[in-house]
C-alpha positions as CSV (number, residue, x, y, z in Angstrom):
1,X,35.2,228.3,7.0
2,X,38.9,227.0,6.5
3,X,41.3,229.1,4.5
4,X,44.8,229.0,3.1
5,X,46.7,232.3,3.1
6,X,49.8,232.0,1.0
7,X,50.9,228.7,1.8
8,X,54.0,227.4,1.0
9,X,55.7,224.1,0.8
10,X,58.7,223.1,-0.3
11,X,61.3,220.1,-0.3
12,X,64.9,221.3,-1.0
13,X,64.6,222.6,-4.3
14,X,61.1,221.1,-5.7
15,X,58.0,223.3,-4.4
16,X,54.9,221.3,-3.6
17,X,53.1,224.0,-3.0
18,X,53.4,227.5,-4.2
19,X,52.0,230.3,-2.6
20,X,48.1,228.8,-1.8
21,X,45.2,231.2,-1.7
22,X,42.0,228.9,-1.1
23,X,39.3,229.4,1.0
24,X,36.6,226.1,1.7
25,X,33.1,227.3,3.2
26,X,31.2,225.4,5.9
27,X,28.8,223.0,5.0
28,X,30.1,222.4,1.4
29,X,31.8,218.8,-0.5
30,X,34.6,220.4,-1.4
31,X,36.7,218.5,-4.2
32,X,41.0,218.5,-5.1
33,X,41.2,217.5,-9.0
34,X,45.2,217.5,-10.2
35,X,47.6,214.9,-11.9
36,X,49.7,213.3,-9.7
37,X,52.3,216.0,-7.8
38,X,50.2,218.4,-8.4
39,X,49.9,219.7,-4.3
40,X,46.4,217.7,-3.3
41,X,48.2,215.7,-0.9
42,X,50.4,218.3,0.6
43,X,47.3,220.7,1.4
44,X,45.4,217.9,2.9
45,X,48.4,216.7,4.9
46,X,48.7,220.6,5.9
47,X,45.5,221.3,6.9
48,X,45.5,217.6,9.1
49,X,48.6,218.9,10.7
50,X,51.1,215.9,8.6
51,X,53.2,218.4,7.4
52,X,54.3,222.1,8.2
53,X,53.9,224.4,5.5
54,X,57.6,226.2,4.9
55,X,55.0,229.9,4.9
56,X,51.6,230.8,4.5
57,X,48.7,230.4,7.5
58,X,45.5,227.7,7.5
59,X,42.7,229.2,9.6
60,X,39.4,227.3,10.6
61,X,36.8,229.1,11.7
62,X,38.9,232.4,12.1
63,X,41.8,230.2,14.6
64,X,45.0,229.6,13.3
65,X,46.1,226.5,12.9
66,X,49.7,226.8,14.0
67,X,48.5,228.2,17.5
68,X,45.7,226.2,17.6
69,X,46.5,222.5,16.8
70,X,45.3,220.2,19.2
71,X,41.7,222.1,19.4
72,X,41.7,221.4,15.8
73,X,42.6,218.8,15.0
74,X,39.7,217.3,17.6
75,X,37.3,218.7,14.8
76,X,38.8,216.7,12.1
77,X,38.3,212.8,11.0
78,X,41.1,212.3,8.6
79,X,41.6,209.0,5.7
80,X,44.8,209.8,4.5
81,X,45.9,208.7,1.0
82,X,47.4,204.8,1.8
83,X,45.3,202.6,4.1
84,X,48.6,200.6,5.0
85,X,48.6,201.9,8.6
86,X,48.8,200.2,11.6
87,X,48.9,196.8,10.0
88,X,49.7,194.9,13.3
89,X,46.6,195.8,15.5
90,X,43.3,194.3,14.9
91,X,40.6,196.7,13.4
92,X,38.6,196.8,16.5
93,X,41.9,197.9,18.3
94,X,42.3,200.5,15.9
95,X,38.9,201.8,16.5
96,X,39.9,201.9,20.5
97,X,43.1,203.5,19.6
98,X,41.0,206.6,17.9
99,X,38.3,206.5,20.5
100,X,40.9,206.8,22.9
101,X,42.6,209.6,21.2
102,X,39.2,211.7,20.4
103,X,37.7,211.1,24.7
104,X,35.5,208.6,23.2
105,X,32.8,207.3,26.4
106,X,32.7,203.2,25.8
107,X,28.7,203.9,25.0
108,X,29.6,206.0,21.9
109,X,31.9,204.5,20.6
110,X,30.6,201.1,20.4
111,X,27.4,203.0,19.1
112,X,29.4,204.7,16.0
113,X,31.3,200.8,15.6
114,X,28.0,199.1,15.5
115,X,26.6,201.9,13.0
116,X,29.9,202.6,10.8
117,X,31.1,198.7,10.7
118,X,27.8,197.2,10.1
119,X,26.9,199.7,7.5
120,X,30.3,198.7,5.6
121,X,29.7,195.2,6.3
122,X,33.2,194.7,8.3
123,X,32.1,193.9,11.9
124,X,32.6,190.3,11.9
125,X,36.1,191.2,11.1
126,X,36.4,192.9,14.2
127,X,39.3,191.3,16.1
128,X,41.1,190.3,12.6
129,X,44.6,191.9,12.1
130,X,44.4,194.6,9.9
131,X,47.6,193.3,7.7
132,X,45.5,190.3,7.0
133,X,42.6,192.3,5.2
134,X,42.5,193.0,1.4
135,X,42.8,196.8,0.4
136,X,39.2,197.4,-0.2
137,X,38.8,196.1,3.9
138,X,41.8,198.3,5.0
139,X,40.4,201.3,3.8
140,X,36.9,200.4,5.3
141,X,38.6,200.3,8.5
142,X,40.9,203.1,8.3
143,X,37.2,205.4,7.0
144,X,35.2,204.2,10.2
145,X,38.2,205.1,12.1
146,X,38.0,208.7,10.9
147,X,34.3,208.7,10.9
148,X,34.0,207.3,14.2
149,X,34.2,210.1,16.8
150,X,31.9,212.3,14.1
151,X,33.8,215.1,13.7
152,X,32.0,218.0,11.7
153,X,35.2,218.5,9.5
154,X,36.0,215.2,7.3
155,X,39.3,215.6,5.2
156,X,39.3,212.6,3.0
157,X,42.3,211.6,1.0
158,X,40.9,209.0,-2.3
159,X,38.2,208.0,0.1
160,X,36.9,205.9,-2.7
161,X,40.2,203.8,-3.5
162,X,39.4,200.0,-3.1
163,X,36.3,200.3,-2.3
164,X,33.3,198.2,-3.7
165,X,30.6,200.0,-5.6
166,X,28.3,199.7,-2.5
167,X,30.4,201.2,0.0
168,X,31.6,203.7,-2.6
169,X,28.0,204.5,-2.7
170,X,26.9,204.5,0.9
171,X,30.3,206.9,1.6
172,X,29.1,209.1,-1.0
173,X,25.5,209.5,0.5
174,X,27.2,209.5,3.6
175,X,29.2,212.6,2.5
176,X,25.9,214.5,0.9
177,X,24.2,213.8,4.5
178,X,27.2,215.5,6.6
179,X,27.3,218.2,4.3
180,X,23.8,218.9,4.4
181,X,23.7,218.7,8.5
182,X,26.4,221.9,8.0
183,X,29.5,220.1,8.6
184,X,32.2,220.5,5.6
185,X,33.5,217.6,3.1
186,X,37.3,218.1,1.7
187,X,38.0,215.0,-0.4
188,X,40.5,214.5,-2.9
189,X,39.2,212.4,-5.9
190,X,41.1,210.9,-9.6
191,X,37.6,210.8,-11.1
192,X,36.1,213.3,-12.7
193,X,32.6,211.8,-12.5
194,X,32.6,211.7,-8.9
195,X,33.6,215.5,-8.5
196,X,30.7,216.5,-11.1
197,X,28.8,214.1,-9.0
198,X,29.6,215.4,-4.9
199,X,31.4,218.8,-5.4
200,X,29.7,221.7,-4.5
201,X,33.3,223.8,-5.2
202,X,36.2,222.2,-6.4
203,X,40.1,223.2,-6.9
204,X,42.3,222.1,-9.5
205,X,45.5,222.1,-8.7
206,X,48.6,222.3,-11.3
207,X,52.4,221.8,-10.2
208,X,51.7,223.1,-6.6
209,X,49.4,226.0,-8.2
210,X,45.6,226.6,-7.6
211,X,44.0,226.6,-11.7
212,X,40.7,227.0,-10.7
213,X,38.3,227.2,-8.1
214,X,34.7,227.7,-8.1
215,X,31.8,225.0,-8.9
216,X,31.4,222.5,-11.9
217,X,28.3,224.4,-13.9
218,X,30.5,226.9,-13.6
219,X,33.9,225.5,-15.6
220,X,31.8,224.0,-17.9
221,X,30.0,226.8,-18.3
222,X,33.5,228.8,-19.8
223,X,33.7,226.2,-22.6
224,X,29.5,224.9,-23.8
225,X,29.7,221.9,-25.1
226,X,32.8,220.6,-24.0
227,X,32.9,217.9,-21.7
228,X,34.7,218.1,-17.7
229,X,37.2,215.8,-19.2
230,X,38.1,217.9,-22.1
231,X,38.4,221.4,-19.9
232,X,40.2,219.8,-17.4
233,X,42.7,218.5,-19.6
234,X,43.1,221.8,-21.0
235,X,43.3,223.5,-17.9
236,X,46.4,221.0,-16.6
237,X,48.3,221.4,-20.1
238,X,47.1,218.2,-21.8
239,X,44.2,218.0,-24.0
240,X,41.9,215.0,-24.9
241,X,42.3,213.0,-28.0
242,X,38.7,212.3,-28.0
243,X,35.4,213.0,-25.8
244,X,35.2,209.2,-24.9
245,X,35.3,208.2,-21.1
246,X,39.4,207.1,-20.6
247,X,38.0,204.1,-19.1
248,X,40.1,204.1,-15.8
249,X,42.4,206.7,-17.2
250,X,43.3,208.7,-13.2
251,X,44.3,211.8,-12.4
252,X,46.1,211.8,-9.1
């Protein structure tokens, strides 16, 4: 179980986050929804140890994150939000830099790289630079690095960004699968189809504030016969012209 306890961040005068209250069970997809600057970024980032919250505690499995970093952070594969990372290395010296980092043995890890990179079709593209590949190939790369070392706690920042509907699809049975074996799912997501789709909770955030949490059936179930789209525009301050799918439309 992860949970947030009144966490706090804040840049000079603008607050990110204000005063968090979540908690994310084990073995669930759990789902961010929230415009863009709404604080999906900045939790993620906190609970992967990117950023220090200004107050407020993250606990995982009862340890405190703070006081317990390192021993955490081995338990989590992160994607964060912009593949654009390590553009100089080649994807298969990526993979050795986070096999490395995680006490990968040479057997398992070219195990997961045969698995992971043959499953998202990139393993002739092994010794290619990384700043040579499009952004749906970046992305592939930086999500077998996360994957890689199987960690039972996958925080994934737009996991689906860039990527073709096949891999999209093979990440999101991937996802149901980890779930299932009781590992726990945290993903960030713009569309509101995949979150009905995966989420077994989700959180919308609002301006660093937590709107809701709790599962789909049940937010739709406050408002029958309104669509996802409509309540969630409601519940962010903006409401839908029209029931129709925006076609693209994101919410960040």
């Amino acid at each position: 179980m992860i949970e947030f306890k009144g966490v706090t961040k804040q840049y000079d005068q603008k607050i990110a986050l204000d005063h968090l209250n979540l908690t994310i069970k084990t073995g669930e997809i759990f789902g961010f929804l929230g415009h863009n600057g709404a604080g999906k970024s900045t939790t993620i980032k906190s609970l992967v140890s990117v950023l220090d919250p200004t107050s407020g505690q993250i606990f995982v499995d009862g340890q405190e994150l703070s006081a317990n970093r390192l021993a955490i952070k081995q338990r989590i594969g992160y994607v964060p939000d912009s593949p654009d990372l390590f553009l100089q290395l080649s994807a298969g010296e990526y993979w050795n830099l986070i096999a490395a980092a995680y006490g990968m043995t040479t057997e398992k890890k070219e195990s997961r790289i045969q698995e992971l990179a043959g499953l998202f079709d990139i393993l002739n593209h092994r010794e290619e630079a990384i700043g040579s590949f499009s952004h749906g190939m970046r992305q592939k790369t930086i999500l077998i690095g996360a994957l890689l070392p199987d960690p039972d706690i996958w925080v994934l920042d737009e996991p689906m960004t860039g990527l073709d509907p096949q891999a999209a699809f093979d990440l999101k049975e991937m996802m149901k699968d980890h779930a299932a074996r009781g590992n726990t799912v945290i993903f960030s997501t713009h569309v509101l189809d995949t979150a009905e789709q995966l989420c077994d909770e989700l959180a919308i955030l609002k301006k660093g504030e937590l709107v809701y949490q709790g599962t789909t059936d049940n937010l739709l179930a406050q408002s029958p016969g309104e669509s996802l789209e409509s309540i969630y525009l409601k519940m962010i301050g903006r409401q839908s012209h029209s029931e129709e799918p925006l076609n693209g439309e994101t919410y960040e």
